[in-house]
SETISE-209582 format. One record per residue (C-alpha): residue in three letters; chain; z, x, y. Coordinates in steps of 0.02 Angstrom, whole numbers, plus 50000, padded with zeros to 5 digits. Layout:
N
+-------+-------+-------+-------+-------+
: fikol : kolba :     Z :     X :     Y :
+-------+-------+-------+-------+-------+
:   Ala :     A :     Z :     X :     Y :
...
+-------+-------+-------+-------+-------+
This chain:
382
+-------+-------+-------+-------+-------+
: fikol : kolba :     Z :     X :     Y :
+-------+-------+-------+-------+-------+
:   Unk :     A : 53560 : 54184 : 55909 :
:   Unk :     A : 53524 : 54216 : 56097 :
:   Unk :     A : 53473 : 54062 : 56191 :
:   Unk :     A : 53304 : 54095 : 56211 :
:   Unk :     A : 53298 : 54095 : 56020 :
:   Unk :     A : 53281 : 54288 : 56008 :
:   Unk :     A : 53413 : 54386 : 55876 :
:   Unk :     A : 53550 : 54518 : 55933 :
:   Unk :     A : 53458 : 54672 : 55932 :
:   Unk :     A : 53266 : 54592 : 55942 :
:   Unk :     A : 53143 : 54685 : 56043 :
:   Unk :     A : 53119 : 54595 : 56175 :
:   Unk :     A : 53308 : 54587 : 56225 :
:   Unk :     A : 53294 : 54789 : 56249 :
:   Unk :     A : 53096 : 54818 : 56330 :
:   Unk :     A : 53081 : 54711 : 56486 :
:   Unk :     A : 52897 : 54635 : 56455 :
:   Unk :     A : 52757 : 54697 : 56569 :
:   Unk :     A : 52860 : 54846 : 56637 :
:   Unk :     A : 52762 : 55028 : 56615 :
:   Unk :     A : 52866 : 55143 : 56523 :
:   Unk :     A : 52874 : 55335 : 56607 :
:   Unk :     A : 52937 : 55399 : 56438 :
:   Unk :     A : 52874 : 55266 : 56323 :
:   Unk :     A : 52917 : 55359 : 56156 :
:   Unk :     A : 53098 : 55408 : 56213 :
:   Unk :     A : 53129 : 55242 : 56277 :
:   Unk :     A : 53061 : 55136 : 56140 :
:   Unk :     A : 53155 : 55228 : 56028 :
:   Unk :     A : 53332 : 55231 : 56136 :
:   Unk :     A : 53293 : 55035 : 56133 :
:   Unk :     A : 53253 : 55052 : 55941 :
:   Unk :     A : 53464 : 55118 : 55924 :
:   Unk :     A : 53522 : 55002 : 56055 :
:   Unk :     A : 53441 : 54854 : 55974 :
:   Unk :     A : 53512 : 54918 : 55794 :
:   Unk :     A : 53685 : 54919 : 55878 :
:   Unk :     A : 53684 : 54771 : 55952 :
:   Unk :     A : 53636 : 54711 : 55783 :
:   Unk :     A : 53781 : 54785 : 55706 :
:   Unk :     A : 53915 : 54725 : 55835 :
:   Unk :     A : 53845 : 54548 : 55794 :
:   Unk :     A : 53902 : 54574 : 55618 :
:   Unk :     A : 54091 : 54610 : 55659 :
:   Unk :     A : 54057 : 54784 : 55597 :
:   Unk :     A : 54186 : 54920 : 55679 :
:   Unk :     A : 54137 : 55031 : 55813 :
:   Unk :     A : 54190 : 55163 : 55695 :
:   Unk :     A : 54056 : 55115 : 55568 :
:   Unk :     A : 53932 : 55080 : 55669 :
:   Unk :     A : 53930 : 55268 : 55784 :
:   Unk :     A : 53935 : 55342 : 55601 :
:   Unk :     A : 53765 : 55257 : 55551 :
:   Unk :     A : 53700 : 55290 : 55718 :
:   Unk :     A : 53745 : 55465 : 55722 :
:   Unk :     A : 53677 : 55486 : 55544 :
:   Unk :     A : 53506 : 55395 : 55624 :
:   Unk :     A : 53522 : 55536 : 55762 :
:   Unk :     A : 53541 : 55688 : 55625 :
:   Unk :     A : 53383 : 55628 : 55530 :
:   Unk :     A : 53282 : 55597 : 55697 :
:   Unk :     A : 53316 : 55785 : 55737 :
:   Unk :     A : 53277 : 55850 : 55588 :
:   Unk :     A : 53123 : 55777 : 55551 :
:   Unk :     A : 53063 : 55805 : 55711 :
:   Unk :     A : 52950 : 55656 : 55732 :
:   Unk :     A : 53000 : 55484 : 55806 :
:   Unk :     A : 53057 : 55335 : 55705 :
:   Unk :     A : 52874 : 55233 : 55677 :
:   Unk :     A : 52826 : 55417 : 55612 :
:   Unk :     A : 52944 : 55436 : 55470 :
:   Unk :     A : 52886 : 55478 : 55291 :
:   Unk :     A : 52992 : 55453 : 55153 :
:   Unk :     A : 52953 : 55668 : 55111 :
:   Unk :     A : 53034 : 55683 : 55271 :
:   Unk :     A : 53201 : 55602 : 55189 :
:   Unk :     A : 53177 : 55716 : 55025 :
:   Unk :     A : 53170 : 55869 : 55126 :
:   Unk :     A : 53328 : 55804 : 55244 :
:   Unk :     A : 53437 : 55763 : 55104 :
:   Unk :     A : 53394 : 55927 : 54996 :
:   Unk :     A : 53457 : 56023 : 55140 :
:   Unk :     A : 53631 : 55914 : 55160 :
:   Unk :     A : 53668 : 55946 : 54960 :
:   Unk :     A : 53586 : 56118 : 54934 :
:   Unk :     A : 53606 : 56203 : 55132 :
:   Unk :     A : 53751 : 56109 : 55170 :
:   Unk :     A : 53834 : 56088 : 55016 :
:   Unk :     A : 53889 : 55901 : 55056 :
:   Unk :     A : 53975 : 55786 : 54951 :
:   Unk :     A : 53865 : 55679 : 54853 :
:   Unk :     A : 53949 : 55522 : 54918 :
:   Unk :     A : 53923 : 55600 : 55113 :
:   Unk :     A : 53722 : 55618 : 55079 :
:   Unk :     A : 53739 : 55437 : 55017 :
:   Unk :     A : 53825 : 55395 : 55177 :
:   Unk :     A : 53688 : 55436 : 55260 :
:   Unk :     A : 53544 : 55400 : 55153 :
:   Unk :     A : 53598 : 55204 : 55180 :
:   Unk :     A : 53623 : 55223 : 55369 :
:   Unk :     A : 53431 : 55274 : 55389 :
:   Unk :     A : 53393 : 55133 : 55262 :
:   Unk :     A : 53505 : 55003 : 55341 :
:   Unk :     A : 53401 : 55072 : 55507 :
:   Unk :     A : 53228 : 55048 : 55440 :
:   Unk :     A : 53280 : 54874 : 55350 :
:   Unk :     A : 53308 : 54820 : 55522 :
:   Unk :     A : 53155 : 54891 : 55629 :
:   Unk :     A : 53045 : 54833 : 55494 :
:   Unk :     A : 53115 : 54666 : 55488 :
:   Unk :     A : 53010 : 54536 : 55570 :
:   Unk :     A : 53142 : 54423 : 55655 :
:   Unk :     A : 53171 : 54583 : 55769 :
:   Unk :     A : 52998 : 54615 : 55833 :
:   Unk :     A : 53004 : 54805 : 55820 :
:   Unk :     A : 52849 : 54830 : 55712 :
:   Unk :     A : 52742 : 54746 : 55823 :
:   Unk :     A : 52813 : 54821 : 55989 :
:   Unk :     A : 52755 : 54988 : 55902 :
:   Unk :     A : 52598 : 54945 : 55812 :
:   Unk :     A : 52554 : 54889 : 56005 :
:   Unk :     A : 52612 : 55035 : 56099 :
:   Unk :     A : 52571 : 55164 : 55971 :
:   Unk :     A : 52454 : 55113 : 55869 :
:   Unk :     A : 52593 : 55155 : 55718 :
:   Unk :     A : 52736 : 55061 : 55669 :
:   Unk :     A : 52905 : 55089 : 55585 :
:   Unk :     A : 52910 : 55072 : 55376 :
:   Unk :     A : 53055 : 55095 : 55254 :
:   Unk :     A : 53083 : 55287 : 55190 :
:   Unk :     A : 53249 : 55278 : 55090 :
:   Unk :     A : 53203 : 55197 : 54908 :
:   Unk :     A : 53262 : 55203 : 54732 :
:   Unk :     A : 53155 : 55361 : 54694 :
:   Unk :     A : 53234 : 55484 : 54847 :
:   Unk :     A : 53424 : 55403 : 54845 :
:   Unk :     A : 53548 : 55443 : 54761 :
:   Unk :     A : 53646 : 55273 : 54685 :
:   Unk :     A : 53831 : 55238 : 54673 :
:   Unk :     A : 53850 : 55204 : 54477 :
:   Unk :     A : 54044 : 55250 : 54472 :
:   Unk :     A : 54196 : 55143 : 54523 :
:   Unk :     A : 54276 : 55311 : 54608 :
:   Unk :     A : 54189 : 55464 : 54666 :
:   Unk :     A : 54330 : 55544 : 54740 :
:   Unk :     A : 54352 : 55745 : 54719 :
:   Unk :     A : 54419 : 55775 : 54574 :
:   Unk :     A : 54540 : 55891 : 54639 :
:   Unk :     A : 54644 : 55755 : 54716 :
:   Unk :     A : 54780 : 55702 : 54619 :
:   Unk :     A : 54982 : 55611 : 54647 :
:   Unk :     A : 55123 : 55737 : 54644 :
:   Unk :     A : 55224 : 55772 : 54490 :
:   Unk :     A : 55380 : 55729 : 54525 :
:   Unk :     A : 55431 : 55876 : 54520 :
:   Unk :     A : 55313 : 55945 : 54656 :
:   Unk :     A : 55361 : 55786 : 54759 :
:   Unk :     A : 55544 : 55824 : 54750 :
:   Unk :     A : 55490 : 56007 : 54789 :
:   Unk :     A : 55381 : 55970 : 54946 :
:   Unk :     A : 55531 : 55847 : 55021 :
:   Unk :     A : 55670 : 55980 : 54987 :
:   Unk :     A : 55558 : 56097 : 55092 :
:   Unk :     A : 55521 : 55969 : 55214 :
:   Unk :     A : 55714 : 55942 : 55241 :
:   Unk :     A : 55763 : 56134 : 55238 :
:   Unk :     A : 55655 : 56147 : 55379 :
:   Unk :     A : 55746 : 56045 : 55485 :
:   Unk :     A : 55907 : 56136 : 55445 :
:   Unk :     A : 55841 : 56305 : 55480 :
:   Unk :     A : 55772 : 56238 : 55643 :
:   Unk :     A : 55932 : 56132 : 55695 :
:   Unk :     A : 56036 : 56303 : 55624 :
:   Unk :     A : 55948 : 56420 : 55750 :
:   Unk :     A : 56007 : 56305 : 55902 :
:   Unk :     A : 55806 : 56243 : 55926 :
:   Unk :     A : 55735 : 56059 : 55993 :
:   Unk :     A : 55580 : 56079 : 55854 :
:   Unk :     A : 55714 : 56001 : 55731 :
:   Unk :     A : 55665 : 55839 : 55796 :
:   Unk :     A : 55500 : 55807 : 55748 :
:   Unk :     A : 55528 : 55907 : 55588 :
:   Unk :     A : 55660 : 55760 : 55540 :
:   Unk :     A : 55515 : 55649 : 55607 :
:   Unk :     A : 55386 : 55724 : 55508 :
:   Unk :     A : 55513 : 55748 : 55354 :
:   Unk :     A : 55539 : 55549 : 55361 :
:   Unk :     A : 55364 : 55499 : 55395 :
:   Unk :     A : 55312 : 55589 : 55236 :
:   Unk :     A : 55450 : 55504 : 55126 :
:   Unk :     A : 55392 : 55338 : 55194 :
:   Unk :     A : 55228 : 55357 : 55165 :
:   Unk :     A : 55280 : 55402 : 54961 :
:   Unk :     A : 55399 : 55255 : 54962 :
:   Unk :     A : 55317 : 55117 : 55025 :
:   Unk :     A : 55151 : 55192 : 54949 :
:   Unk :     A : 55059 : 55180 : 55146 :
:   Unk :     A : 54906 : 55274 : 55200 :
:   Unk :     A : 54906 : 55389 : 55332 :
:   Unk :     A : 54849 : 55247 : 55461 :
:   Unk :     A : 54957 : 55125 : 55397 :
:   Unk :     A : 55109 : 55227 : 55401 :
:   Unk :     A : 55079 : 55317 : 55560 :
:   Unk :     A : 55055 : 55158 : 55661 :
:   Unk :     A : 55209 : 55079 : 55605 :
:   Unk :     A : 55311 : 55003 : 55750 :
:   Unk :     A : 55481 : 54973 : 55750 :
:   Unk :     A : 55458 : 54781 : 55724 :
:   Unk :     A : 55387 : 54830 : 55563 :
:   Unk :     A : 55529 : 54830 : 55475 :
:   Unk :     A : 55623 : 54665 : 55429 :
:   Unk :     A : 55779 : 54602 : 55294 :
:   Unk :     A : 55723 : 54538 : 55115 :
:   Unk :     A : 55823 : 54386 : 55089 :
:   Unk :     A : 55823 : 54413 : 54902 :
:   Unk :     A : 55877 : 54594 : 54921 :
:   Unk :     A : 56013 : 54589 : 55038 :
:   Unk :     A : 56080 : 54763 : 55001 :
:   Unk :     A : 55943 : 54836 : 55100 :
:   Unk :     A : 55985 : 54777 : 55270 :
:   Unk :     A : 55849 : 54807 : 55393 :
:   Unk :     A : 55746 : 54907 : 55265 :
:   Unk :     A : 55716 : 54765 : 55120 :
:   Unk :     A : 55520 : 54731 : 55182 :
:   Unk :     A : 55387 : 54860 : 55245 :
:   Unk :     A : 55238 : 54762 : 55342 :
:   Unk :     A : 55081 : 54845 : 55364 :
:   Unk :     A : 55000 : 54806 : 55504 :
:   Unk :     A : 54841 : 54918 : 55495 :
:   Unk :     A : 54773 : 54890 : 55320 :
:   Unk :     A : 54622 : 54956 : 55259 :
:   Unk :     A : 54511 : 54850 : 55329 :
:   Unk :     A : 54326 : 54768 : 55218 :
:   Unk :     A : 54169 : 54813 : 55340 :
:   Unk :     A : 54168 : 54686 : 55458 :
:   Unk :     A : 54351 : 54611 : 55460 :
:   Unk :     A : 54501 : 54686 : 55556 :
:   Unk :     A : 54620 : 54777 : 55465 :
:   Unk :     A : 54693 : 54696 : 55312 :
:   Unk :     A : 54925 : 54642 : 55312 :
:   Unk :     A : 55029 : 54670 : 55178 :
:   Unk :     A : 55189 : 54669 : 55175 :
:   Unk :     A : 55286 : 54787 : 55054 :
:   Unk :     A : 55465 : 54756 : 54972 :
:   Unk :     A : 55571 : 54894 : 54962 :
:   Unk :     A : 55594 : 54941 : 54770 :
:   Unk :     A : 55766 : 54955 : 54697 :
:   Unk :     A : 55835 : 55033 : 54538 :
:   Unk :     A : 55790 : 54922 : 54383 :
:   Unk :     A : 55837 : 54966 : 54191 :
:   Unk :     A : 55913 : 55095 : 54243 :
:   Unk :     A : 55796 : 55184 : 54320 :
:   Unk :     A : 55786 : 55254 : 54488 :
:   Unk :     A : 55695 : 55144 : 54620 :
:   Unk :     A : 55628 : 55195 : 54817 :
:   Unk :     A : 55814 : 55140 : 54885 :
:   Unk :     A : 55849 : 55311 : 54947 :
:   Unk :     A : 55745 : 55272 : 55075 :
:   Unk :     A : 55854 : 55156 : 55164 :
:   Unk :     A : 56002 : 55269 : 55209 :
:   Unk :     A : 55849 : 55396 : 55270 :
:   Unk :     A : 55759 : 55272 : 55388 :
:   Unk :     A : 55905 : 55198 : 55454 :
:   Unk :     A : 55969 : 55381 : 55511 :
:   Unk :     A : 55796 : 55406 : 55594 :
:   Unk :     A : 55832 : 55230 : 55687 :
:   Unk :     A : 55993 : 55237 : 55771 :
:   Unk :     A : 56017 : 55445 : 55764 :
:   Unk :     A : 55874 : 55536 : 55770 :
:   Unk :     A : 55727 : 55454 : 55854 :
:   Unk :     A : 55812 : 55394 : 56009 :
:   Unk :     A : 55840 : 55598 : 56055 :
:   Unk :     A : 55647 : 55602 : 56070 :
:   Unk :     A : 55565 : 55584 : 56250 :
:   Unk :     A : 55447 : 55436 : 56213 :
:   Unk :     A : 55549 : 55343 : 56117 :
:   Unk :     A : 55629 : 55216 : 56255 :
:   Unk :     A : 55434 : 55181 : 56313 :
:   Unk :     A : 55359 : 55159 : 56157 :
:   Unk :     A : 55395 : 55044 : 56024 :
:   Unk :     A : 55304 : 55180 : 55893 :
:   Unk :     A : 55423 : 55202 : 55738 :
:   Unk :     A : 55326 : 55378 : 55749 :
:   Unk :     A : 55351 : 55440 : 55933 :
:   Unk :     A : 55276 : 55591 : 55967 :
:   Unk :     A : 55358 : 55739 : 56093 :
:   Unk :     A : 55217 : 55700 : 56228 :
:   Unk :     A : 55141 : 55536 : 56190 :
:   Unk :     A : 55194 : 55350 : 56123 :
:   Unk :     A : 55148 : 55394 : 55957 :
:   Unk :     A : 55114 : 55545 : 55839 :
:   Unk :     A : 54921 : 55605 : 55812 :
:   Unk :     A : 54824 : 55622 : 55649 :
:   Unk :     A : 54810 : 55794 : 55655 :
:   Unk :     A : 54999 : 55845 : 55692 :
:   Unk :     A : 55031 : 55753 : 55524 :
:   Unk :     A : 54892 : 55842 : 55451 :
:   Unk :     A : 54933 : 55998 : 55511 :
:   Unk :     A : 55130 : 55982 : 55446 :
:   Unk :     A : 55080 : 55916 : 55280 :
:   Unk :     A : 54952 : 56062 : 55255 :
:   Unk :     A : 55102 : 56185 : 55321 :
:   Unk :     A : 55221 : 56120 : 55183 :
:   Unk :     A : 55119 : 56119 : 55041 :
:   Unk :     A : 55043 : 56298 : 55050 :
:   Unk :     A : 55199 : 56365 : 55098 :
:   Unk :     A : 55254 : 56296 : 54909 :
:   Unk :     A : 55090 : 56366 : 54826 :
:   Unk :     A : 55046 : 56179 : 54787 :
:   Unk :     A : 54883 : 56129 : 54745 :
:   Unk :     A : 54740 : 56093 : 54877 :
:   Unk :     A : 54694 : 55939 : 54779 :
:   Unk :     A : 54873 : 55892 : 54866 :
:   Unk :     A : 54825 : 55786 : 55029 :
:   Unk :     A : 54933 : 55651 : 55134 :
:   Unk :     A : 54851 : 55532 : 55001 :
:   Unk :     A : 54927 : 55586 : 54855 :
:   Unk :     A : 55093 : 55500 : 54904 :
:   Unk :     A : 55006 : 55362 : 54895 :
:   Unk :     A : 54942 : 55418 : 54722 :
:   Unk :     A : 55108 : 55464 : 54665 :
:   Unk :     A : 55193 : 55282 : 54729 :
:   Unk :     A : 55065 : 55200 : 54607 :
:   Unk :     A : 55094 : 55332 : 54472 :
:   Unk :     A : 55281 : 55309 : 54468 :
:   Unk :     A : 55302 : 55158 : 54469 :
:   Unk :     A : 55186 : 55116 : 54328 :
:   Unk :     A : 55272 : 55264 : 54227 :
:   Unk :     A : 55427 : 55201 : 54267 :
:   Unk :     A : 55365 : 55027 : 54203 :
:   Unk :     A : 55361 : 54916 : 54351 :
:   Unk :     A : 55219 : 54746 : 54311 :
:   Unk :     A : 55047 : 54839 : 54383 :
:   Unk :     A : 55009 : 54666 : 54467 :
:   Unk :     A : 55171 : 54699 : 54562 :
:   Unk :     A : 55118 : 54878 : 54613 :
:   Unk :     A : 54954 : 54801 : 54637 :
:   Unk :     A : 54999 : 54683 : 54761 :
:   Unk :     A : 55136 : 54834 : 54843 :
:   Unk :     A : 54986 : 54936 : 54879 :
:   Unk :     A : 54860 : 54799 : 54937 :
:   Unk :     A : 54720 : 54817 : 54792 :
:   Unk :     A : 54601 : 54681 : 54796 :
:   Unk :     A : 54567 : 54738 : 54609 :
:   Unk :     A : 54681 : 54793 : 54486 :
:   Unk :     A : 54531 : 54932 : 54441 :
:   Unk :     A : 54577 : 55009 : 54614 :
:   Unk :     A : 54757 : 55020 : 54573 :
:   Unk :     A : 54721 : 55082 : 54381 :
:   Unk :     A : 54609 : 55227 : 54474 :
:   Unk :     A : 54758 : 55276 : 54568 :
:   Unk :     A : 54865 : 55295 : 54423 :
:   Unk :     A : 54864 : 55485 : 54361 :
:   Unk :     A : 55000 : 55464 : 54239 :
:   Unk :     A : 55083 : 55632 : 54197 :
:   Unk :     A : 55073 : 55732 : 54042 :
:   Unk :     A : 55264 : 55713 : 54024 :
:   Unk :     A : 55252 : 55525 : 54028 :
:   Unk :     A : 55116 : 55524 : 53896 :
:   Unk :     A : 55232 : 55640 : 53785 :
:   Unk :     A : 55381 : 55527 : 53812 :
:   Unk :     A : 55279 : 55379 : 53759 :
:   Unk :     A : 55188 : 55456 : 53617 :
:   Unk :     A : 55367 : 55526 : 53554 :
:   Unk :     A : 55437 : 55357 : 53572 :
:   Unk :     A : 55320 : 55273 : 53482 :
:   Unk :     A : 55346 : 55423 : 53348 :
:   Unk :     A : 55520 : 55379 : 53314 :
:   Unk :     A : 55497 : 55197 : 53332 :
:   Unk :     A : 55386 : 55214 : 53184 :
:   Unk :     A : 55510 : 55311 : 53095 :
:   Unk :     A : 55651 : 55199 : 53127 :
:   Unk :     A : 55540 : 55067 : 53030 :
:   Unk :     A : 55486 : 55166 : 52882 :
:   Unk :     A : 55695 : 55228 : 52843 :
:   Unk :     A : 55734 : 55050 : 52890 :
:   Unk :     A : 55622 : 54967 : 52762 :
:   Unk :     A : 55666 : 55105 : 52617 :
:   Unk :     A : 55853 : 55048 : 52661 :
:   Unk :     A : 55818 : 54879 : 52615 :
:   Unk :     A : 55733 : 54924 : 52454 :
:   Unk :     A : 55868 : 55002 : 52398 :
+-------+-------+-------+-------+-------+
């Protein structure tokens, strides 16, 4: 609330009262988007978010044609046809943007702001809501991700990190400097699968990131992963979590590798690289303080076609496959859970794609279990 009692984004906070407007329409509705983002930025919303909705706003005034206390809710029919059937959008995209030109109407027709009644006076018109039920499309699943994307089998994984690491030999073998970022890139990748990070969690790791595990001694400087730039909810910064380094248990093979791997990036490797004594980055880049999105994109997308591996195969499925693993490999799901930084365990069951040779292991064992009792019971018959 601004002192004089108006809201963050009200009317008369954006059209000086008593001022003649050379461009009234264009103005009014620049002030219309200005108000909306003020609005917004009250609400702790990210800057990200917020030039999303706006652009969407932006996309639907120039298609339509008209200005915004002229919309018709036909108008959004015939917008949002084009996007699936022109465009061939995702459906959860057109959603996307289908509640950015609602959230924008909710607000110009909402009294508190004034915006109705600026336009009613100016134009003789004023601004209604266009996006309902009828002419949306509703989110009715829990994940409406492509179905392409998947986790790695393991033995895909263990394929794409053998390639990874052979192209740092061939590089290093033929006397070049590209080896460097290649054993950057190599590691980054085998971090991301064995701490199960996102992209932006693992690429804007600093060196301060990493700390001992009291309880896991063994690990030195390695035992504990904290993220820093969690996924963030709409309207909070982003989310810590801080993620123990998995050991062998039972038996069977934990994410411990990964010590030996990140400690050789530490004290070997990444002090060779230009940036590294000016940035503390745990990802320095040749040129800058820390790597871009699209150099890791751009590697990962190298790697995997030069194996032939799926397209449903993206940076995200090594998050996928940290999940999948480690439930296959029988670790508590509230553990892997709380690894990965679900605020549901339904989020961290839609991340499991457990394999089709897990399945037949299980099915098999419960097979012979079953036949184990039956010969067992006819023993003690006898």
């Amino acid at each position: 609330m601004i002192r004089d009692g108006s809201v963050p984004g009200a009317a008369s906070l954006h059209l000086v009262g008593g001022t003649v407007l050379l461009r009234p329409e264009e103005q009014v509705a620049e002030a219309m988007l200005s108000g909306w983002r003020n609005q917004q930025l009250a609400r702790n919303l990210a800057l990200s978010t917020i030039e999303g909705r706006v652009n969407a706003v932006k996309a639907f005034t120039r298609y339509s044609d008209a200005f915004l206390w002229q919309w018709m809710p036909q108008m959004v029919d015939e917008w949002l046809g084009d996007l699936r059937a022109v465009r061939h959008l995702r459906h959860s995209t057109v959603r996307n943007y289908a509640e950015a030109v609602r959230s924008f109407c909710a607000f110009l027709t909402d009294p508190a702001y004034g915006w109705a009644v600026e336009c009613e006076r100016r134009f003789g018109s004023h601004p209604i809501q266009v996006c309902h039920e009828w002419n949306t499309t509703v989110h009715l699943q829990d994940n409406e991700a492509d179905p392409s994307k998947r986790a790695f089998t393991r033995d895909e994984l263990q394929a794409f990190f053998d390639h990874a690491d052979d192209q740092v030999h061939r590089v290093s073998g033929a006397g070049r400097k590209g080896w460097l970022p290649a054993f950057r890139d190599a590691t980054l990748f085998k971090t991301a699968y064995a701490y199960g990070l996102r992209r932006r969690e693992d690429r804007m790791l600093d060196l301060a990131d990493f700390g001992r595990n009291p309880h896991a001694p063994t690990f030195g400087d390695f035992g504990v992963c904290y993220v820093r730039w969690g996924k963030a909810m709409k309207g909070s910064p982003p989310k810590r979590r801080s993620v123990l380094t998995v050991g062998p248990r039972d038996g069977i093979g934990g994410m411990d590798w990964i010590v030996d791997t990140l400690d050789q990036w530490v004290t070997e490797v990444r002090p060779r690289l230009a940036q590294a004594s000016a940035s503390p980055a745990f990802w320095p880049s040749e040129r800058s303080p820390r790597i871009g999105f699209s150099q890791i994109n751009t590697r990962f997308a190298a790697y995997r076609d030069a194996l032939g591996l799926d397209q449903g195969l993206d940076f995200h499925s090594l998050r996928r496959s940290y999940v999948t693993h480690l439930i296959e490999d029988g670790w508590d799901p509230r553990f892997v859970q709380e690894q990965v930084g679900h605020e549901h365990a339904s989020t961290t069951s839609i991340y499991t794609c457990v394999s089709s040779d897990f399945r037949t292991r299980t099915l098999l064992k419960a097979m012979q279990d079953t036949a184990d009792a039956v010969l067992a019971t006819g023993r003690g018959k006898r």
